[in-house]
GUTOR-777243 format. One record per residue: x, y, z of N, C-alpha, C in turn; residue in three letters. Coordinates in steps of 0.1 Angstrom, whole numbers, padded with zeros to 4 digits, always signed. Atoms other than C-alpha are relative to their C-alpha. Layout:
XYZXYZXYZALA
...
END
This chain:
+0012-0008-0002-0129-0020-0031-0009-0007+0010UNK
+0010+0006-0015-0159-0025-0003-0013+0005-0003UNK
+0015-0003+0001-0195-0021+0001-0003+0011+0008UNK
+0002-0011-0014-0208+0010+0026+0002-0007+0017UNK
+0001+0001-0013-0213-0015+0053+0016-0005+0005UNK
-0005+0000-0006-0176-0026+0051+0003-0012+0000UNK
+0001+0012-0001-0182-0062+0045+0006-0007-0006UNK
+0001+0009+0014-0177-0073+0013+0020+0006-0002UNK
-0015-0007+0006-0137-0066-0002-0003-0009-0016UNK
+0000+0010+0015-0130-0072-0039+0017+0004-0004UNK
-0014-0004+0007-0099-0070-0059-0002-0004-0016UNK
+0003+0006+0019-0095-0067-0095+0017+0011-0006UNK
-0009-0004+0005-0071-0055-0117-0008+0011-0016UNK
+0006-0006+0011-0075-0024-0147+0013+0010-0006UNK
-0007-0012+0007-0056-0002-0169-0003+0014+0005UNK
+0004-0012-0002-0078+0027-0161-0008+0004+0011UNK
+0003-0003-0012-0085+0031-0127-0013+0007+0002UNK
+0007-0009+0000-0108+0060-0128-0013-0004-0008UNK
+0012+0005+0006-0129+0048-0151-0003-0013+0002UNK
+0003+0015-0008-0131+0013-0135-0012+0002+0010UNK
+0010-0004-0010-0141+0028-0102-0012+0002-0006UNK
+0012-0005+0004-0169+0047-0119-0010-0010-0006UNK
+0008+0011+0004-0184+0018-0137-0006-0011+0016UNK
+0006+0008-0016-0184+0001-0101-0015+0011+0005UNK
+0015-0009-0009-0202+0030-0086-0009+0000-0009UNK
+0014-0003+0010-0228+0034-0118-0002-0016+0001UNK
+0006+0017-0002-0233-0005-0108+0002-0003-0018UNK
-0003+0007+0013-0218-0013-0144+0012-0008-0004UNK
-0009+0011-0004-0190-0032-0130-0001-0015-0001UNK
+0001+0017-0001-0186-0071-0125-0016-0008+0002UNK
+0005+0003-0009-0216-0089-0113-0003-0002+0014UNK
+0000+0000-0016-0203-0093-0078+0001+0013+0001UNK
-0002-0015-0008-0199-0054-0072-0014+0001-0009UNK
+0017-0001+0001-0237-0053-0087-0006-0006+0013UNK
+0002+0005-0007-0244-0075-0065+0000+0008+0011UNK
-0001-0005-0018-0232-0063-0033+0005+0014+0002UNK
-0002-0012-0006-0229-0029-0039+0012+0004+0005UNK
-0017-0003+0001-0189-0025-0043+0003+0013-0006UNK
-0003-0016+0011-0185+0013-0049+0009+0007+0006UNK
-0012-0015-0012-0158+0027-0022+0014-0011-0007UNK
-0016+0004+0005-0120+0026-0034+0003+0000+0016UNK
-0012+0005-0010-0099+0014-0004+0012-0001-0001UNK
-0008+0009-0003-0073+0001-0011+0006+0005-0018UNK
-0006+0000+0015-0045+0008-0046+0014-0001+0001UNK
-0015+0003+0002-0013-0003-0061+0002+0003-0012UNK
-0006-0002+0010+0003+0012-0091+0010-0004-0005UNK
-0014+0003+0007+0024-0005-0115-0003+0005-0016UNK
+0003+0002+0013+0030-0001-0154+0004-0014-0009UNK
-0007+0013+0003+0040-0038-0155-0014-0009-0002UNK
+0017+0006-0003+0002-0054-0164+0007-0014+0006UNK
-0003+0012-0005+0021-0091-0155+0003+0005+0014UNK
+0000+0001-0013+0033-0078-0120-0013+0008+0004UNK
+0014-0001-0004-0003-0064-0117-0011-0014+0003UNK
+0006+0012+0004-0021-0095-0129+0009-0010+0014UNK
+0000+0009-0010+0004-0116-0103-0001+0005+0011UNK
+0002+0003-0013-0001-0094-0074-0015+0001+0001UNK
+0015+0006-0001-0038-0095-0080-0003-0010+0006UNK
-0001+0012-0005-0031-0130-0073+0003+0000+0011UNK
-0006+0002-0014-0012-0130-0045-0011+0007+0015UNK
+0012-0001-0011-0042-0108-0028-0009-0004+0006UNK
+0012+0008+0001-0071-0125-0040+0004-0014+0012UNK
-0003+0009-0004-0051-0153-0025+0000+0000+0015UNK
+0000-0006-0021-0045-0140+0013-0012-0003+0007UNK
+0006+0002-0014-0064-0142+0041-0010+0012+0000UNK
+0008-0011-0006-0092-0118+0049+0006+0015+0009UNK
-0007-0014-0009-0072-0102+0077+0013+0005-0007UNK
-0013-0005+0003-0040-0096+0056-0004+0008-0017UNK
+0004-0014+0009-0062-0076+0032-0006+0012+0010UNK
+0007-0013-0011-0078-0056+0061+0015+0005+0006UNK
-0013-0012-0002-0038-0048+0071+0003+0003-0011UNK
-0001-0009+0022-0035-0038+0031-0003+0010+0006UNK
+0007-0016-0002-0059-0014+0040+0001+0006+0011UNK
-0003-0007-0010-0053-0004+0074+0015+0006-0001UNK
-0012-0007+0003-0018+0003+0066+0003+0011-0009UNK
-0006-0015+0007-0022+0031+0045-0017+0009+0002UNK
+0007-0009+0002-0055+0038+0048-0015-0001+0013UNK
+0005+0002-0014-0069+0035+0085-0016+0004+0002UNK
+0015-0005-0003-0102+0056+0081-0011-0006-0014UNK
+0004+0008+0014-0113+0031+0049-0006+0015-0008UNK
+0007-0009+0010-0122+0064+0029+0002-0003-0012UNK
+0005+0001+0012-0132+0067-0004+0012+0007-0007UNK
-0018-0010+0005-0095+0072-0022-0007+0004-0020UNK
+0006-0005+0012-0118+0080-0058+0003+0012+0001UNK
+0001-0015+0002-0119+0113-0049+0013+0006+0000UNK
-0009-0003+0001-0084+0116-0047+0004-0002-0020UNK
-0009+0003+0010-0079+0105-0086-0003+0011-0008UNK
END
């Protein structure tokens, strides 16, 4: 997820997507997406495996800045808001 201006990236992991997002955007989310205003979906990976969720959580959080901006450029070039798709 991202802030409007584009800045900020987060990653997290949830069972229920839909209602994740929504707690972000009603700012009832984490601290940090209070904070900085983390309400646009970018960026998703569906598994029903919560351990290979939980490790590639990791393996994102872990990366590089720019090898989450090709995450998201690779599928999703014009950063839109993929909420509205769920």
């Amino acid at each position: 997820m991202t802030n409007q201006n584009q800045n900020v990236l987060y990653t997290g992991v949830t069972n229920t997507l839909k209602r994740r997002v929504l707690e972000h955007k009603e700012n009832r989310g984490s601290e940090f997406t209070k904070k900085y205003k983390v309400h646009k979906l970018v960026y998703l990976e569906v598994t029903n495996d919560v351990n290979a969720a939980i490790f590639r959580e990791k393996q994102i959080k872990a990366g590089s800045r720019q090898k989450k901006l090709d995450l998201i450029n690779g599928s999703n070039k014009e950063w839109r808001d993929l909420f509205e798709d769920l």
